[in-house]
PAFI-377737 format. One line per field, with one value per residue: residue number from 0; residue in one letter; x, y, z of N, C-alpha, C, O, CB in turn. Coordinates in nm, 4 decimals. Each point is the difference from the previous one (the first is absolute). Glycine has a CB too. Layout:
BEGIN
resi: [NUM	...]
resn: [A	...]
nX: [X	...]
nY: [Y	...]
nZ: [Z	...]
caX: [X	...]
caY: [Y	...]
caZ: [Z	...]
cX: [X	...]
cY: [Y	...]
cZ: [Z	...]
oX: [X	...]
oY: [Y	...]
oZ: [Z	...]
cbX: [X	...]
cbY: [Y	...]
cbZ: [Z	...]
***
This chain:
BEGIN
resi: [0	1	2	3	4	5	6	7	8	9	10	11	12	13	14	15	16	17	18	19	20	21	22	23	24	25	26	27	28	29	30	31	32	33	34	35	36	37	38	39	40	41	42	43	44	45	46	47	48	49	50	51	52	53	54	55	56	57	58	59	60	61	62	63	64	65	66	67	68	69	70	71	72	73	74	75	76	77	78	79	80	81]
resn: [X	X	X	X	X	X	X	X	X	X	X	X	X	X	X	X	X	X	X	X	X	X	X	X	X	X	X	X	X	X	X	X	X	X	X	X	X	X	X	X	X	X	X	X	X	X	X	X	X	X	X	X	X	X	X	X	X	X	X	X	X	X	X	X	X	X	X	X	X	X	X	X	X	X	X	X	X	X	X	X	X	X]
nX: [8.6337	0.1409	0.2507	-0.0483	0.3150	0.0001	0.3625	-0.2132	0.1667	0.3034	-0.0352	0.3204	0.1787	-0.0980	0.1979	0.1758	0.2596	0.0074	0.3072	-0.2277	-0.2026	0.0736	0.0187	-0.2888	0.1045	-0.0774	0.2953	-0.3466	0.2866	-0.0924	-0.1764	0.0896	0.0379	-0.3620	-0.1896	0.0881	-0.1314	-0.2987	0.0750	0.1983	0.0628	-0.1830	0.2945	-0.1605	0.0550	-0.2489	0.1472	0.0756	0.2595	0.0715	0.1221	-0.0370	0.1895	0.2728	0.1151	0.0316	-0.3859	0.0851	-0.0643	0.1254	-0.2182	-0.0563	0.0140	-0.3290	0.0200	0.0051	-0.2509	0.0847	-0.0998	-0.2983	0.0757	0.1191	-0.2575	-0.1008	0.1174	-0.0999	-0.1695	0.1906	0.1087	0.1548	0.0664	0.1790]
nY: [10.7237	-0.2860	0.2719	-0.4080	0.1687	-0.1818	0.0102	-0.0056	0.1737	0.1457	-0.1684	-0.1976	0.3903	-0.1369	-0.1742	0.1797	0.0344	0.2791	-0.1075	0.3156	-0.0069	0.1117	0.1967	-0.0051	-0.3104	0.0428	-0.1710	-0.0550	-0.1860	0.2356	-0.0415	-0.3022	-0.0449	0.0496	-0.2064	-0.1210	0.2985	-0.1742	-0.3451	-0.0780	-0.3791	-0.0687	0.1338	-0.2719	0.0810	-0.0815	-0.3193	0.1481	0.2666	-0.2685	0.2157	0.2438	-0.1466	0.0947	-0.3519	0.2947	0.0911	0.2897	-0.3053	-0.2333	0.0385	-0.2493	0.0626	0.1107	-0.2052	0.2865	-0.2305	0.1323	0.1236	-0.2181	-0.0702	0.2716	0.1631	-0.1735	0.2203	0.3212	0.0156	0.1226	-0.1358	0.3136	-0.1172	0.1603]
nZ: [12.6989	-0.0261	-0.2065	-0.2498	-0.0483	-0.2663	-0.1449	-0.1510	-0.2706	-0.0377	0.3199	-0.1479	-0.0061	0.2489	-0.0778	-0.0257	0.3373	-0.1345	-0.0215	0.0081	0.2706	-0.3187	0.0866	0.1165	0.2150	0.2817	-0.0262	-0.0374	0.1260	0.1873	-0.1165	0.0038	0.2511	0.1743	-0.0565	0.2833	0.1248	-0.1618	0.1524	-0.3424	0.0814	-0.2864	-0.2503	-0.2674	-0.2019	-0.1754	0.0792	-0.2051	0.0701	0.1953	-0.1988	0.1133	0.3264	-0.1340	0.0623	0.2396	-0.0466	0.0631	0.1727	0.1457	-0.3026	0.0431	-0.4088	0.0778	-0.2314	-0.1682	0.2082	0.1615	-0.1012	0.0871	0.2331	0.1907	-0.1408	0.1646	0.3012	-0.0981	0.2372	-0.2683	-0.3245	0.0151	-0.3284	0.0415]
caX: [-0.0338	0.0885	-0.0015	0.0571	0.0122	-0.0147	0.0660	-0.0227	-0.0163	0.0850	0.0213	0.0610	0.1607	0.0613	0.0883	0.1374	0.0374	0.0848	0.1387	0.0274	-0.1349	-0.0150	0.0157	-0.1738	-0.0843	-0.0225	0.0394	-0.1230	0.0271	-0.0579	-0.1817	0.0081	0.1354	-0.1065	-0.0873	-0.0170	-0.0059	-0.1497	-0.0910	-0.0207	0.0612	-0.0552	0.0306	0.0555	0.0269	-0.0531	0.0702	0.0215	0.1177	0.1425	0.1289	0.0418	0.0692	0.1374	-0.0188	-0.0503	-0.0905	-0.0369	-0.1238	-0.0099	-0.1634	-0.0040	-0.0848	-0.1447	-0.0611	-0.0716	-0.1001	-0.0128	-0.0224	-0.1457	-0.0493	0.0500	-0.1480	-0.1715	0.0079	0.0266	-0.1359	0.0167	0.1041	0.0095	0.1243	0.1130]
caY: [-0.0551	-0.1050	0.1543	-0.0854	0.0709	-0.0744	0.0817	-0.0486	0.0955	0.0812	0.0738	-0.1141	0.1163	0.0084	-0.1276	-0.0276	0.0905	0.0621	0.0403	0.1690	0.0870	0.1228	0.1659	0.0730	-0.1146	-0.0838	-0.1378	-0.0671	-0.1268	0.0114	-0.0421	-0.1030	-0.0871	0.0133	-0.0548	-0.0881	0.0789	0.0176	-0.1482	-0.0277	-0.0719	-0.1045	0.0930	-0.0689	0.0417	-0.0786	-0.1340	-0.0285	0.0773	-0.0406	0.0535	0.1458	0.0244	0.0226	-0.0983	0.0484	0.0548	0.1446	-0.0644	-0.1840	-0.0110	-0.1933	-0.0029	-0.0513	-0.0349	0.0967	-0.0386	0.1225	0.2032	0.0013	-0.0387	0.1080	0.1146	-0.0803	-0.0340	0.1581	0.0944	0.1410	-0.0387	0.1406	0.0048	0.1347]
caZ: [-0.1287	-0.0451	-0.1270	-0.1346	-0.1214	-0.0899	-0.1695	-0.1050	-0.0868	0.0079	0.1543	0.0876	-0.0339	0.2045	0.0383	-0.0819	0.0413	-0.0895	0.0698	-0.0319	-0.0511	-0.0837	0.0848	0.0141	0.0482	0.1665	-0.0138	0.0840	0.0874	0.1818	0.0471	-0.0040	0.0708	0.0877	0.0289	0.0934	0.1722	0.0212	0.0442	-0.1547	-0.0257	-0.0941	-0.1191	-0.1140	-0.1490	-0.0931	-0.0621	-0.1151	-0.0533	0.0972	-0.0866	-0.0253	0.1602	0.0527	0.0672	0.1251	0.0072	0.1084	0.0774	-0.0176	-0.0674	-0.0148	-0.1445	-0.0280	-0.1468	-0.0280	0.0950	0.1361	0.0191	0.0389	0.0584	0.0987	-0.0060	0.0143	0.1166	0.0723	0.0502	-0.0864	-0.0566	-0.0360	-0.0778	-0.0418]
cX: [0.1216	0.0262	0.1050	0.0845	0.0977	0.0725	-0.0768	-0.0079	0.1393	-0.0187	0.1110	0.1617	0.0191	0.0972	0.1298	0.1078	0.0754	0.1484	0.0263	-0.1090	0.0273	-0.0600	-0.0862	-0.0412	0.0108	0.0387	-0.1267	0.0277	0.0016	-0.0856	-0.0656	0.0460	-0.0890	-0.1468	-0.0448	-0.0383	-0.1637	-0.0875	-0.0294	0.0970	-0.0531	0.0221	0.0794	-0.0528	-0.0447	0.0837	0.0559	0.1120	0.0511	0.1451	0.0652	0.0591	0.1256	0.0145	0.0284	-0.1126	0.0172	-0.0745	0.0036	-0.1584	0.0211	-0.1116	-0.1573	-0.0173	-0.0730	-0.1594	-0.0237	-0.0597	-0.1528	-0.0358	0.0258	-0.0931	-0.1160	-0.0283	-0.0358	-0.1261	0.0470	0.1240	-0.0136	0.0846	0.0686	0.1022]
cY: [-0.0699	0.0901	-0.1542	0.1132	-0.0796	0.0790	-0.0629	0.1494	0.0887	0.0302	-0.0888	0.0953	-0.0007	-0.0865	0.0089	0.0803	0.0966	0.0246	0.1705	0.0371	0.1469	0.0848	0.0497	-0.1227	-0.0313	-0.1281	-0.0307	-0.1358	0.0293	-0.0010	-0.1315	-0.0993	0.0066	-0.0442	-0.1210	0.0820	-0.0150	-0.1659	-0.0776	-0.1012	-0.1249	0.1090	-0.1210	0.0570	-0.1028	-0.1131	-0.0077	0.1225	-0.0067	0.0728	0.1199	0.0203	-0.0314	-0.1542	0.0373	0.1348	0.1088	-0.0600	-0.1365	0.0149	-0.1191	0.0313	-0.0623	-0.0131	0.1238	-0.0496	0.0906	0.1136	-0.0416	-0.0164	0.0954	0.1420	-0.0131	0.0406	0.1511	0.0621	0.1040	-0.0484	0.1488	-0.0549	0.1233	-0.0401]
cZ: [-0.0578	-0.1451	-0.0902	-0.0920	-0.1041	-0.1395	-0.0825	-0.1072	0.0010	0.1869	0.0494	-0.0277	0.1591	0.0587	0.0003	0.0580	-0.0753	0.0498	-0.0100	0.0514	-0.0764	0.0189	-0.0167	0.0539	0.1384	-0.0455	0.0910	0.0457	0.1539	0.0435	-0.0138	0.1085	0.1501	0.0413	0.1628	0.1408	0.0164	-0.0182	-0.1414	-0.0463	-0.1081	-0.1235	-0.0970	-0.0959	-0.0722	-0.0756	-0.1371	-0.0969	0.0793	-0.0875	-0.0383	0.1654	-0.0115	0.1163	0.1703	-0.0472	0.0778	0.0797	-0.0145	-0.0414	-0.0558	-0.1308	0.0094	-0.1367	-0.0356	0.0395	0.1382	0.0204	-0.0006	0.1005	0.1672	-0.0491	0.0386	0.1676	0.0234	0.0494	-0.0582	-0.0916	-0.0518	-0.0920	-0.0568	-0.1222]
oX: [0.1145	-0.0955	0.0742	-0.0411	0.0904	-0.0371	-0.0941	-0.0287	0.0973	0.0374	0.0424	0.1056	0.0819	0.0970	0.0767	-0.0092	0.0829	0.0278	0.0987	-0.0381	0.0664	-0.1132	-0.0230	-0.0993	0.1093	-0.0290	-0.0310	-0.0955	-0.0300	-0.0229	-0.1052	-0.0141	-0.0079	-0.0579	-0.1014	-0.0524	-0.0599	-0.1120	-0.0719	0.0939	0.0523	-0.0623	0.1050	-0.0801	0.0031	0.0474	0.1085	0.0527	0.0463	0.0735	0.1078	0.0869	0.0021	-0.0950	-0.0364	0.0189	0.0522	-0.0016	0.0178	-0.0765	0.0994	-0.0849	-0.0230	0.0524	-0.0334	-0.0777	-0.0769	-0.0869	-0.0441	-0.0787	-0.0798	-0.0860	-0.0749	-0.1019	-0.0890	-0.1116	-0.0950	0.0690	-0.0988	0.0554	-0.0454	0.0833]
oY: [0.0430	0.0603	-0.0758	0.1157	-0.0786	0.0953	-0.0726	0.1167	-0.0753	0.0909	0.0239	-0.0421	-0.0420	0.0450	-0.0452	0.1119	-0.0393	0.0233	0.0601	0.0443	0.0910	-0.0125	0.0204	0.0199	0.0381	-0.0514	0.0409	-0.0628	-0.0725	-0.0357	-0.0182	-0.1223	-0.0954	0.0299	-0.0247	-0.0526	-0.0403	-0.0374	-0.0998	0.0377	-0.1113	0.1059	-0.0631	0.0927	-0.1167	0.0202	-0.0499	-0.0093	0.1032	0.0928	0.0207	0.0871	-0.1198	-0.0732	-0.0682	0.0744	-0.0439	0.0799	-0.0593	0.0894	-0.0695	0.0887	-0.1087	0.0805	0.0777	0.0945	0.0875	0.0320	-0.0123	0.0827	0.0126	0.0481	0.0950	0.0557	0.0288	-0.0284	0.0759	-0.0952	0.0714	-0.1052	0.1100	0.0814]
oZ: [0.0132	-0.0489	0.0625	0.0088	0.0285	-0.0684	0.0323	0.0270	0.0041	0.0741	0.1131	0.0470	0.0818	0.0610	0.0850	-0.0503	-0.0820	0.1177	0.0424	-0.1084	0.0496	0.0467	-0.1192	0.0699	0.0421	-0.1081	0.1119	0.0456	0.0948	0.1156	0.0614	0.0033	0.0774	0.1045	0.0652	0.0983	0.0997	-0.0348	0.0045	-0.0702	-0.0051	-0.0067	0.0127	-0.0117	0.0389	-0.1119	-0.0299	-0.1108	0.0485	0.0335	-0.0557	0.0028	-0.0286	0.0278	0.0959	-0.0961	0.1025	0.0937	-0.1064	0.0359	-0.0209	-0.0089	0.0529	-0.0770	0.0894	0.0137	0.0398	0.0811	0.1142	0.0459	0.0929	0.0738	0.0230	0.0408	0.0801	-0.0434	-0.0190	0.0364	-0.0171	0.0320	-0.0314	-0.0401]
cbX: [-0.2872	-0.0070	-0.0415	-0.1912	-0.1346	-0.1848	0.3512	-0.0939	-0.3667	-0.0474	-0.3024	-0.2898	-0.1277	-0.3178	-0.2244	-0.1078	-0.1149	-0.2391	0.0114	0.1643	-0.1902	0.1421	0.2056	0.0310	-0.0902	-0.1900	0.3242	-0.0656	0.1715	0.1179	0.0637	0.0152	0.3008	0.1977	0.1525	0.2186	0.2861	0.1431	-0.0767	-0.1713	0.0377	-0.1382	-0.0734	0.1166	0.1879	-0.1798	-0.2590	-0.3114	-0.0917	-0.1956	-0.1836	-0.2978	-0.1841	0.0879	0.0941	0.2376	-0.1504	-0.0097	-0.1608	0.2690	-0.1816	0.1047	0.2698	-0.1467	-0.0019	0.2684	0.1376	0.2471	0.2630	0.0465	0.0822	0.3704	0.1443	0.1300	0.2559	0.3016	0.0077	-0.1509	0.1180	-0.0934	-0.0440	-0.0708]
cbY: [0.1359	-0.3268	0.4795	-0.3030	0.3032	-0.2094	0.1082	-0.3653	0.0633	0.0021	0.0611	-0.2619	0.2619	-0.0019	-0.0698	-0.1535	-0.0926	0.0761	-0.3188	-0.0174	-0.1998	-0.0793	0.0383	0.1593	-0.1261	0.1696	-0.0611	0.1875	-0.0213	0.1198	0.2294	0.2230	0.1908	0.0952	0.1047	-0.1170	0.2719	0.3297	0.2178	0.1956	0.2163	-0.2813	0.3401	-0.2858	0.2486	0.1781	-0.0503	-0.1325	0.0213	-0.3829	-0.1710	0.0135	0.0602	0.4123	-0.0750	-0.1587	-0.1345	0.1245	0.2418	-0.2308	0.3082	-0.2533	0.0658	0.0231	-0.3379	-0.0058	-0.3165	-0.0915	0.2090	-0.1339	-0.2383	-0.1663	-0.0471	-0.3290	-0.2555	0.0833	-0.1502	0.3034	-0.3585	0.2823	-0.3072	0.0012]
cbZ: [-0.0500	0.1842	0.0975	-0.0233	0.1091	0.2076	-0.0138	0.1005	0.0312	-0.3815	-0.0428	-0.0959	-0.3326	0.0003	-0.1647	-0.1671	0.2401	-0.2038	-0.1189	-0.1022	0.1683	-0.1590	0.1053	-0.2867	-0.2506	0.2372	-0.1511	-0.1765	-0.2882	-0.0853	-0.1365	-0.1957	-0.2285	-0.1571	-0.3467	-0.2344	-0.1028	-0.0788	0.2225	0.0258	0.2238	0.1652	0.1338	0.0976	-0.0071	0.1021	0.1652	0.1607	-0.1734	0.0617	-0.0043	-0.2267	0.1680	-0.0517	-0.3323	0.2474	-0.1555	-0.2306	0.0728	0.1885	-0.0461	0.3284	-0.1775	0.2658	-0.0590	-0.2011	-0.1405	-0.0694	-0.2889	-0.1928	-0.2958	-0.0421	-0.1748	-0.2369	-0.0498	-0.1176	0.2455	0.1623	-0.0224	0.1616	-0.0128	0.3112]
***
């Protein structure tokens, strides 16, 4: 199965690398960083909160219009969100 995933909102923090992670927390840039092993190489972010991304990313990802995202939810045979 072809798998997408999709920031936007407070999820685009994920993006942002941390120089501390704070204590009880998982640095989740390593899990991030893993997507590519499980074949998960189509991963973008909502264009229009380009300005909130850092200019290096935890993940290379490419910007979609807030159009897009519809149109990528439309394509899905399942969409999960978290």
């Amino acid at each position: 199965q072809s798998v997408s995933v999709l920031f936007l909102d407070d999820g685009l923090s994920y993006l942002t690398p941390l120089d501390e992670v704070p204590k009880g927390q998982t640095d989740l840039s390593k899990l991030l960083k893993s997507l590519p092993l499980y074949d998960v190489n189509d991963v973008y972010y909502v264009e229009s909160a380009a300005q909130s991304l850092p200019l290096e990313s935890v993940l290379e990802c490419q910007p979609i219009s807030v159009r897009a995202v519809g149109d990528l939810v439309t394509a899905a045979t399942h969409v999960v969100t978290f």
